[in-house]
C-alpha atoms as one frame of an Amber mdcrd trajectory, in Angstrom:
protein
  50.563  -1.316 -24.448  47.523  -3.678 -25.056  47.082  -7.760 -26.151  45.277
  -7.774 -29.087  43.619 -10.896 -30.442  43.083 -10.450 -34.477  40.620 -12.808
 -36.276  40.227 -12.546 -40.251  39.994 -15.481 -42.662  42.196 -13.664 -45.261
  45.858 -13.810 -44.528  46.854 -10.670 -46.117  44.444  -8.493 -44.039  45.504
 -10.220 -40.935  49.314  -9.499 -41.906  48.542  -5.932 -42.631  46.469  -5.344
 -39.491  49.225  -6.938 -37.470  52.224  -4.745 -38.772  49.968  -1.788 -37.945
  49.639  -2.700 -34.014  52.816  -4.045 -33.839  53.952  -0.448 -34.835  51.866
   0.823 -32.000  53.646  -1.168 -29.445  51.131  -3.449 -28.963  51.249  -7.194
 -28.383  49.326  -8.573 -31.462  47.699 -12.958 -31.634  46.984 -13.455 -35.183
  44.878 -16.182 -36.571  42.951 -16.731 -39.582  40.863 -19.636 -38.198  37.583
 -18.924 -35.809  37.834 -22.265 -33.631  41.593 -21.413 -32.835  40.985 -18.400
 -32.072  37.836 -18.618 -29.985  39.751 -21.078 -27.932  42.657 -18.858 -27.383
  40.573 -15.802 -26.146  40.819 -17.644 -21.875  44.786 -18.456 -22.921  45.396
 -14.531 -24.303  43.303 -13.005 -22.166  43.444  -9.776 -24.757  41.928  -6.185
 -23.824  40.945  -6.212 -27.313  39.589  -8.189 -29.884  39.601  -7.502 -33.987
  37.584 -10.215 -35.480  35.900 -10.491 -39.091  32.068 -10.658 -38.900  32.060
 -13.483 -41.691  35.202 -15.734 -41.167  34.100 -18.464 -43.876  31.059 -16.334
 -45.965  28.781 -19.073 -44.350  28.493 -19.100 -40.715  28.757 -15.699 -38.479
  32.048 -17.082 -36.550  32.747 -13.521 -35.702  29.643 -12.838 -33.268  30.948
 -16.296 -32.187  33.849 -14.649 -30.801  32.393 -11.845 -29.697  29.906 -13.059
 -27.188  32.972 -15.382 -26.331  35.196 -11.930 -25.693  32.209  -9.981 -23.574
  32.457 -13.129 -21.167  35.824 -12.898 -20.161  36.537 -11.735 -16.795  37.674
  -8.738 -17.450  35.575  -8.790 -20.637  37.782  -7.500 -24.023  36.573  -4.893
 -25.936  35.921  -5.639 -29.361  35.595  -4.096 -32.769  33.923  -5.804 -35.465
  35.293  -5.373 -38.960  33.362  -6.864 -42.762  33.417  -6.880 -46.048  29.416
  -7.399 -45.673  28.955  -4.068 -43.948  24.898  -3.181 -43.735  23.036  -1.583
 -40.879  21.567  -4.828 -39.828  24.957  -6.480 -39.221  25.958  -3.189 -37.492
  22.437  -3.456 -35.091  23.830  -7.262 -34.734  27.312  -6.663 -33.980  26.267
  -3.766 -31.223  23.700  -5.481 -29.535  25.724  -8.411 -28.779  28.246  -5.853
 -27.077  30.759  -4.795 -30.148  32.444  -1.458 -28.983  33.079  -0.432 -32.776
  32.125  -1.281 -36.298  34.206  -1.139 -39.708  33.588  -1.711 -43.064  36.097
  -2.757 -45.301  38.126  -1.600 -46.978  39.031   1.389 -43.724  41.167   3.785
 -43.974  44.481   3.313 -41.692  44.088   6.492 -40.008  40.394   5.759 -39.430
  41.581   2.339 -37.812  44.019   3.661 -35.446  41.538   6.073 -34.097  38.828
   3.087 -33.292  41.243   1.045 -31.799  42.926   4.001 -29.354  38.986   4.614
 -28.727  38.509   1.122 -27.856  41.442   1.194 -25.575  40.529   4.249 -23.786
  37.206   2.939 -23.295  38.598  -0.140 -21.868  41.200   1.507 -19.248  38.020
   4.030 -18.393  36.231   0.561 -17.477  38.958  -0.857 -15.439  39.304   1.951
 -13.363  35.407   2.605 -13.198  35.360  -1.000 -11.916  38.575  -0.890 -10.021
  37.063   2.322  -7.776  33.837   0.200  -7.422  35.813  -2.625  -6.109  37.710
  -0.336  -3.298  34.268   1.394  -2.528  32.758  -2.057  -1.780  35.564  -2.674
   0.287  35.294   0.426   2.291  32.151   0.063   3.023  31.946  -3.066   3.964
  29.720  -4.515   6.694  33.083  -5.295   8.274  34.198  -1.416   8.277  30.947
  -0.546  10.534  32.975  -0.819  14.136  31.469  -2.371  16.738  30.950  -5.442
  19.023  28.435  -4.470  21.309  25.131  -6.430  20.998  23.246  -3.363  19.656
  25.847  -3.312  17.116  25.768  -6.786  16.359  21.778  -6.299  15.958  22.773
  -3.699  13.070  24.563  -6.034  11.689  22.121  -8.722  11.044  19.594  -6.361
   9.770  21.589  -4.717   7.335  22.498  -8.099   6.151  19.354  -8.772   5.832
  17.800  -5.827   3.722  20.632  -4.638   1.824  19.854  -6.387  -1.438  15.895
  -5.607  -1.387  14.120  -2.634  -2.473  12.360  -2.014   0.829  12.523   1.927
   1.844  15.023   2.319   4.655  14.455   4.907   8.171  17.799   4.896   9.763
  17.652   6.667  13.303  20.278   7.480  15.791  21.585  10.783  16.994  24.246
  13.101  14.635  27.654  10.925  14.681  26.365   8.021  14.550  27.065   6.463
  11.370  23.695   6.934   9.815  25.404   7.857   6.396  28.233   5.174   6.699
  24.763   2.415   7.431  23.326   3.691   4.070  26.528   3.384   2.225  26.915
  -0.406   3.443  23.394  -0.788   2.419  24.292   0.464  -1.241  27.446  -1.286
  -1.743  25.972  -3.982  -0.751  23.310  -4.453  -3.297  22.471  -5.227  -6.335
  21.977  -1.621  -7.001  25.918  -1.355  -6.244  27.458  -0.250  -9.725  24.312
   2.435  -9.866  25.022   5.400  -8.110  24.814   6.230  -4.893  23.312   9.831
  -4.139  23.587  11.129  -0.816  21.705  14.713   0.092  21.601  16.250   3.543
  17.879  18.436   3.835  18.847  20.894   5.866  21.765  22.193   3.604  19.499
  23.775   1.414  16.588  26.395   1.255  13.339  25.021   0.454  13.031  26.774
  -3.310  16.501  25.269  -3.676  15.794  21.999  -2.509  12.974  21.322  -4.428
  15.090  22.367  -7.894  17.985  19.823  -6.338  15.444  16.652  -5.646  13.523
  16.867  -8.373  15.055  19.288 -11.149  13.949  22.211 -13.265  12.978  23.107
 -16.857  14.578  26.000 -18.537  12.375  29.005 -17.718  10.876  27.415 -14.632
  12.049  30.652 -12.416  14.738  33.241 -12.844  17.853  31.830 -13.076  16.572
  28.605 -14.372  18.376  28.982 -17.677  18.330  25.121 -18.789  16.628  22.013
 -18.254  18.048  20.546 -15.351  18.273  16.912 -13.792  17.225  16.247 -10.188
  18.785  13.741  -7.859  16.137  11.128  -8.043  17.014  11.495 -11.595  20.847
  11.079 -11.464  20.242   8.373  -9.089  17.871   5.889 -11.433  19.324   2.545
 -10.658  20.527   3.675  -7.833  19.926   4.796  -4.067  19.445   8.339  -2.864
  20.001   9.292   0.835  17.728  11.889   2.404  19.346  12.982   5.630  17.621
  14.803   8.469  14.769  14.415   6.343  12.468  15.611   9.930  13.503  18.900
   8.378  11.754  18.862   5.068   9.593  21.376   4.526   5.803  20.390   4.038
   5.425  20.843   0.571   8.458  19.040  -0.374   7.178  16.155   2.102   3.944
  15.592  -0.103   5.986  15.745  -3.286   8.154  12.788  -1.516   5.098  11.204
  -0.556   4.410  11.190  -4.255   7.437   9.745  -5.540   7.748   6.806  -2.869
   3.513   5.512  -3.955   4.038   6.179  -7.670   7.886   5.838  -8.679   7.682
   9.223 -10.568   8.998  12.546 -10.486   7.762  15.889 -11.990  10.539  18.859
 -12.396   9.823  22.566 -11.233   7.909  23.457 -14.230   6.843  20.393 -16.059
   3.549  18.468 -15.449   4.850  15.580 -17.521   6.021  12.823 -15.214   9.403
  10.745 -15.544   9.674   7.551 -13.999  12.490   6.433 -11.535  14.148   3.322
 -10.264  15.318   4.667  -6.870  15.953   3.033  -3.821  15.238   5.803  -0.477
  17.620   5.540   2.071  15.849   8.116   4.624  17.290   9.102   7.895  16.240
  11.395  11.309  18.338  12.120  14.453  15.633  12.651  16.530  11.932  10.951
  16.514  10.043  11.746  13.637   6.976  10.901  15.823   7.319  13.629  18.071
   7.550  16.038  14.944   3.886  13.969  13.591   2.546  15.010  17.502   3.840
  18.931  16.585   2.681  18.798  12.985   6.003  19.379  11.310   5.964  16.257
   9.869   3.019  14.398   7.625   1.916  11.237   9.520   1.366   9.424   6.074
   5.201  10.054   4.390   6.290   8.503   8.287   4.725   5.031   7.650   6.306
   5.258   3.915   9.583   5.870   4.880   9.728   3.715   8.293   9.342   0.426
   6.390  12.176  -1.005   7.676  13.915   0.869  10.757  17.245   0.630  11.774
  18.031   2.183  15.066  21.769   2.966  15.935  22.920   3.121  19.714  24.637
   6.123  20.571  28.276   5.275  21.955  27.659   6.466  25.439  25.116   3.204
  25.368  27.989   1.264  23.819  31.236   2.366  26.088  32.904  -1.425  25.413
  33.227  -0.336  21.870  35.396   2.718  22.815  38.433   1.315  22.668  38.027
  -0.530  19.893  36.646   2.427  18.111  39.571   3.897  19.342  42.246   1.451
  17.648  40.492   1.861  14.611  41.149   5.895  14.386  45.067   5.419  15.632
  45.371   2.735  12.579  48.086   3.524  10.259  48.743   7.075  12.481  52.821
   7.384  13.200  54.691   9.990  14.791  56.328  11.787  12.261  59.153  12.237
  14.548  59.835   8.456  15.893  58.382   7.163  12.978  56.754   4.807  15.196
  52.709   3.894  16.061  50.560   5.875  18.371  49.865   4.045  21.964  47.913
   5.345  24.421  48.120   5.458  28.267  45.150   3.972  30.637  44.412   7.012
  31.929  43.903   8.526  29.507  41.539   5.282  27.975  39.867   5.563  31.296
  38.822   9.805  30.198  37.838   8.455  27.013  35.591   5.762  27.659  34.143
   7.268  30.630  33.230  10.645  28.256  28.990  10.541  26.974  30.037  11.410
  23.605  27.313  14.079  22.681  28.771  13.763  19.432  28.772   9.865  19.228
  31.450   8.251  17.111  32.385  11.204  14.959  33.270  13.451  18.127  35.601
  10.118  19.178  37.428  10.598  16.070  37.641  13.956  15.902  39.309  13.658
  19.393  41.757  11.346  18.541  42.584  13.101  15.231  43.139  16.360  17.396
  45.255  14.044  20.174  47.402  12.827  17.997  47.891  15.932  16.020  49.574
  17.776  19.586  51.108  14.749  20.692  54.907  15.115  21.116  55.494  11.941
  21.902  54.341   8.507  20.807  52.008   8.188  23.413  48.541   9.900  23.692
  48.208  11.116  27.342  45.416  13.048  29.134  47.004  15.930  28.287  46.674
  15.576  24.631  42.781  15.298  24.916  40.578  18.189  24.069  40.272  20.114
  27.362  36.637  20.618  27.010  36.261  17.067  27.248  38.581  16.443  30.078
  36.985  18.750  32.349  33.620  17.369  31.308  34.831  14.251  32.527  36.511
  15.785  36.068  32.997  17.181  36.573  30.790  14.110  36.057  33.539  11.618
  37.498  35.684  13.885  40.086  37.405  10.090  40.960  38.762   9.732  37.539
  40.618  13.719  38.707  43.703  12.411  40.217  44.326   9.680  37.846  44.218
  12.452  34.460  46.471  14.918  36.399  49.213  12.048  37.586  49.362  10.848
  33.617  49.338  14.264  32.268  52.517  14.963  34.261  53.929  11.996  33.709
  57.670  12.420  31.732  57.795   8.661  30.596  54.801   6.466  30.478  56.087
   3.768  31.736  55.194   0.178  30.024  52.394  -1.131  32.352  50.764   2.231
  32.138  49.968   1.905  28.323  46.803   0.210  26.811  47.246  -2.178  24.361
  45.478  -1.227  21.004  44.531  -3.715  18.855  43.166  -2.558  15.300  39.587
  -4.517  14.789  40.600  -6.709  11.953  43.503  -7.636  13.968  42.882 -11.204
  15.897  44.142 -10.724  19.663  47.035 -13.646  19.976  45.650 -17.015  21.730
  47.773 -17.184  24.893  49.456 -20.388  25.578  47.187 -22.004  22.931  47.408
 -25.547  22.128  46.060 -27.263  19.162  45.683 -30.656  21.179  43.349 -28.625
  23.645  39.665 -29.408  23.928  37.542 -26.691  22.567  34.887 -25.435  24.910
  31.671 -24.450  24.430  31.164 -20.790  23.467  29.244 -19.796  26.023  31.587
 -21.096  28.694  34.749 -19.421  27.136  33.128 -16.027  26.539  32.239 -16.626
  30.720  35.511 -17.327  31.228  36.920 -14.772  28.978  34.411 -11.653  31.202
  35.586 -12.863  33.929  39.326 -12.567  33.239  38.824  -8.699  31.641  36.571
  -7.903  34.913  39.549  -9.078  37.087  41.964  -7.258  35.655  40.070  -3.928
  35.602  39.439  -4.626  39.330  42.860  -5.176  39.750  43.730  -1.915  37.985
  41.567   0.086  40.097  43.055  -1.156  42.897  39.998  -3.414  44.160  37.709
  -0.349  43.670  34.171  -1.377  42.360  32.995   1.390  41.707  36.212   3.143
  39.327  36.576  -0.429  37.755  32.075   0.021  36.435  33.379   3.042  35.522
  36.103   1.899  33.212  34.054  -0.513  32.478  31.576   1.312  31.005  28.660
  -0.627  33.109  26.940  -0.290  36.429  27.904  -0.558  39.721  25.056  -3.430
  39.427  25.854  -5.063  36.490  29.315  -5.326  38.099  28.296  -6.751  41.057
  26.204  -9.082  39.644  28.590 -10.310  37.286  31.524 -11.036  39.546  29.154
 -13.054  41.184  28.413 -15.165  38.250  24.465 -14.253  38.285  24.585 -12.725
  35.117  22.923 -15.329  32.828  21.967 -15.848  29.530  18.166 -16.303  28.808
């Protein structure tokens, strides 16, 4: 049950009060005296507080106590209880953040109810801000996966505009993250316990669309049978995500255009406006100028919604992040059977990585969901690979052929054959580290540190250049000119 802190300067009504929440179950603090009692609220900690409005019929130690309670982290719920009872003390009581007002002398029955109120409303909050607190941490800058230097650019500018207002244009092809960027933009914000309301534009109709952005009054068209809210609506406070929003239709584009230069929406069928607080999280997977060029798309609702642009690579422009990308899906996957973590041979690493990924990251993890779904053993081979992508990759890389088929037939996959997955929030182990050793510029370790991983692939390949770019996920150029050290920063 619940730790109640009780406040009243009469003893008996204290007494009284206490035997009643005792016989609850709950854990009761009694005290007749406001300074005691104010300083016990950080001891306590209670999830609610009773306290008298008028401890000593002279000074108001009660609101005291209450703005005292409301600051506590979590902050207690508190009803407010007086002999003095008048709609002015009630107004004061409630505006200072009192759940619940009583007048003496209550009725017992009508006390129990307002306290297992106040307690319901309490656990309600706890959980509300329990869910908030495991939604910030999933989307976390930290959760977006990627160390490439187009990824680290994303990064730094959602860092840098998540807690503004600004209008956001994210833009990458389908799979990449555009929704999971807008979530980390939210969550992120000051606008984080508002909600967050994500719509995709090309889901709906147009005549439905337009009821589900902006809402309806009752009668506004058949089957309109009450007043309804739209989304800008349920998201005041908050953010709304447009996605694919190339695909609006024109009318609804000039409506937008509306609501981003004046901050108000009208509903189908009402000419009075309503005023929203709405952040507009806007996103495109392919360029919105080209659809200007065709006249698809107003020119004028572009430059509103491209205030701030944030581009996302598509993976087949960030192939070092495959693998990592890859650890991140197997995370937490077992074989039911061995009870024991997915691994992954190097051939099959070497199909994945050198795949385009039409589909970008979500096709990735669709892959490896499906892989590890048909794998019989604990390792993910070749074999366990979509086929579709597989031959994809024996059409565009024939060399990579004999290397699939040998791993695909292979009984046991032997040690040395299996790629080490490391989960991204999992450091890799310093080898042979000592704490007496100099520390050496960045620059020069993460030389040092290319060198050793371009080695290695070379030596896996067997000395062949061109396989080990290939693995790689770089050019035959790049390679070249890195192994010869040429490959400097400007």
């Amino acid at each position: 049950m619940a730790k109640v802190l009780l406040v009243d300067d009469e003893l008996t009504m204290v007494q009284m009060v206490a035997d009643l929440l005792r016989q609850e179950g709950h854990e009761v603090f009694p005290f007749t005296n406001g300074v005691a009692a104010t300083a016990a609220l950080a001891t306590h900690a209670p999830e609610l507080v009773i306290t008298d409005l008028y401890l000593d019929k002279s000074r108001p130690h009660g609101l005291e106590i209450l703005k005292k309670a409301r600051e506590l982290v979590p902050p207690a719920v508190v009803i407010v209880i007086t002999g003095f009872g008048s709609i002015e003390t009630a107004k004061e009581a409630m505006k200072h953040g009192a759940f619940d007002y009583l007048e003496k002398p209550f009725k017992i029955d009508e006390f129990r109810l307002c306290v297992q109120r106040a307690l319901s409303y309490n656990a309600a909050l706890s959980e509300t801000a329990y869910l908030r607190r495991q939604l910030k941490k999933k989307y976390q800058f930290s959760q977006i996966i990627g160390n490439a230097a187009s990824m680290q650019e994303v990064y730094k500018m959602i860092q840098r505009v998540a807690d503004t207002d600004s209008t956001i244009l994210v833009l990458g092809e389908s799979g990449t993250g555009k929704e999971l960027v807008a979530r980390a933009l939210h969550f992120n914000s000051r606008r984080q316990y508002a909600p967050f309301v994500p719509i995709n534009c090309t889901a709906l109709p147009e005549a439905l669309l337009e009821s589900e952005l902006f809402g309806h009054r009752r009668g506004a068209f058949t089957g309109a049978i009450a007043d309804k809210k739209g989304l800008f609506q349920e998201a005041d406070g908050g953010t709304i995500f447009l996605d694919e929003v190339g695909s609006m239709p024109p009318l609804l584009q000039s409506r937008l255009l509306r609501v981003l230069q004046e901050k108000e929406v009208r509903r189908v069928g009402d000419n009075t406006p309503v005023y929203v607080n709405v952040r507009v999280v806007a996103a495109a997977n392919e360029p919105l100028e080209k659809k200007i060029k065709e006249g698809t798309f107003r020119e004028d609702l572009y430059y509103r919604l491209n205030v701030i642009p944030i581009p996302l690579p598509s993976l087949r422009e960030r192939r070092d992040d495959i693998p990592l990308l890859t650890a991140h899906f197997l995370k937490g996957k077992v074989n039911s059977r061995s009870n024991q973590p997915f691994q992954m041979t190097r051939q099959a690493m070497d199909v994945l990585c050198a795949h385009d990924w039409p589909g970008n990251v979500r096709e990735l993890e669709n892959a490896i969901e499906r892989a590890v779904a048909l794998c019989e053993e604990d390792t993910v081979q070749v074999s366990d690979l979509p086929p579709s992508l597989v031959a994809a990759v024996k059409n565009k890389h024939p060399e990579l052929e004999t290397q699939a088929a040998d791993a695909a037939a292979l009984p046991v996959v032997p040690e040395s054959a299996l790629y080490p997955l490391r989960a991204p929030d999992q450091a890799a182990p310093a080898a042979g580290h000592n704490a007496s050793e100099p520390i050496a510029p960045l620059k020069n370790y993460l030389r040092d540190q290319e060198q050793t991983h371009l080695n290695r692939a070379l030596q896996h390949c067997d000395g062949d250049k061109e396989k080990a770019a290939i693995l790689l996920g770089i050019s035959l150029a790049t390679l070249y000119r890195k192994l010869a050290g040429e490959d400097k920063e400007g």
